[in-house]
N, C-alpha and C positions, 0 to 999 in steps of 0.2 A: 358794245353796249348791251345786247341781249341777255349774253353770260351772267354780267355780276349786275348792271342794269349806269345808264348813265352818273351818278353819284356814287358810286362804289369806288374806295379809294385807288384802286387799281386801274380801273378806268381811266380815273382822272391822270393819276402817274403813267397811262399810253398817253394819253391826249397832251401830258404838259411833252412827252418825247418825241410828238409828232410835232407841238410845236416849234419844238428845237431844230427838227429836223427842217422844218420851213422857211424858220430864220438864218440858220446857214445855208439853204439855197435860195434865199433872198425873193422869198415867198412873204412877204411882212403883213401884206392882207391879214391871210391864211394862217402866221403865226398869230396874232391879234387876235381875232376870232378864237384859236387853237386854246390860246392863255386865257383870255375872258371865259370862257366856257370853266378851265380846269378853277380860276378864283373865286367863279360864284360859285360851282360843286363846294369846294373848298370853303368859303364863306357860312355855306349851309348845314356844314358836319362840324368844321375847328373853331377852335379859339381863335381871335384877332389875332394872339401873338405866338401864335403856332409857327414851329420854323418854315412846314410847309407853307400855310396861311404866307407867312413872309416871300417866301420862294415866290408865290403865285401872283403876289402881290408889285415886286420887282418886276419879273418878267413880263408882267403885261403896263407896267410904268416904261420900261423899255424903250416895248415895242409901240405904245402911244405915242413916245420921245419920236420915235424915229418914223412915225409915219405924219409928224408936222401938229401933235395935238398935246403941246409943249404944255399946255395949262391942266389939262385932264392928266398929264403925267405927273408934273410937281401936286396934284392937288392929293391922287391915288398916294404917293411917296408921304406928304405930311400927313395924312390920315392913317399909313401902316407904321410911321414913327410913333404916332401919339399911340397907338393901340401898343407899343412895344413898352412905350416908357411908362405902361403902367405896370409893366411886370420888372420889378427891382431888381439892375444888376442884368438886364437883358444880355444875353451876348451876341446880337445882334446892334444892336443899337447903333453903335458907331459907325460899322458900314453903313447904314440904313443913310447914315447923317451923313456922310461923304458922298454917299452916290445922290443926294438930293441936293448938296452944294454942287455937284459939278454940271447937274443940272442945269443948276440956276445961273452957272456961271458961262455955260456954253448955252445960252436962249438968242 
């Protein structure tokens, strides 16, 4: 953080690789916190329907899913759909819509 300073995109791209690295060792706290952190930076520089923005946005819908806060996941996941389907022809979108039916389908 001192380097480029906490919201520097680079930053953020270590902190979202740290939390990957937490999630495969079943660190889910650690990655939650890791992804919240890099969403709001992320939140505070991009657009809604930034791929990063999106990236940040799954990631931490995830690892909500998976740490038992099933409604705070699906809520993160329909608010990065709508922020997507305002940009026409997203090419995200359909994933967006598949990982938030499977969601709702495994609750």
């Amino acid at each position: 953080d001192s380097v480029f300073g906490a919201g520097h995109p680079e930053t953020l791209t270590a902190r979202e690789h740290l939390g990957n690295m937490y999630r495969d060792a079943e660190r889910n706290e650690d990655a939650t916190a890791a992804y919240e952190e890099v969403w709001r930076g992320r939140q505070a520089v991009l657009s809604p329907a930034d791929p990063d923005m999106l990236l940040a946005a799954i990631n931490l819908a995830r690892m909500l899913w998976v740490g038992g806060s099933h409604k705070d996941a699906i809520r993160l996941m329909k608010d990065t759909i709508r922020d997507a389907e305002r940009v026409s022809g997203h090419p995200d979108l359909e994933p967006l819509r598949h990982f938030l039916a499977q969601m709702k389908a495994n609750r």
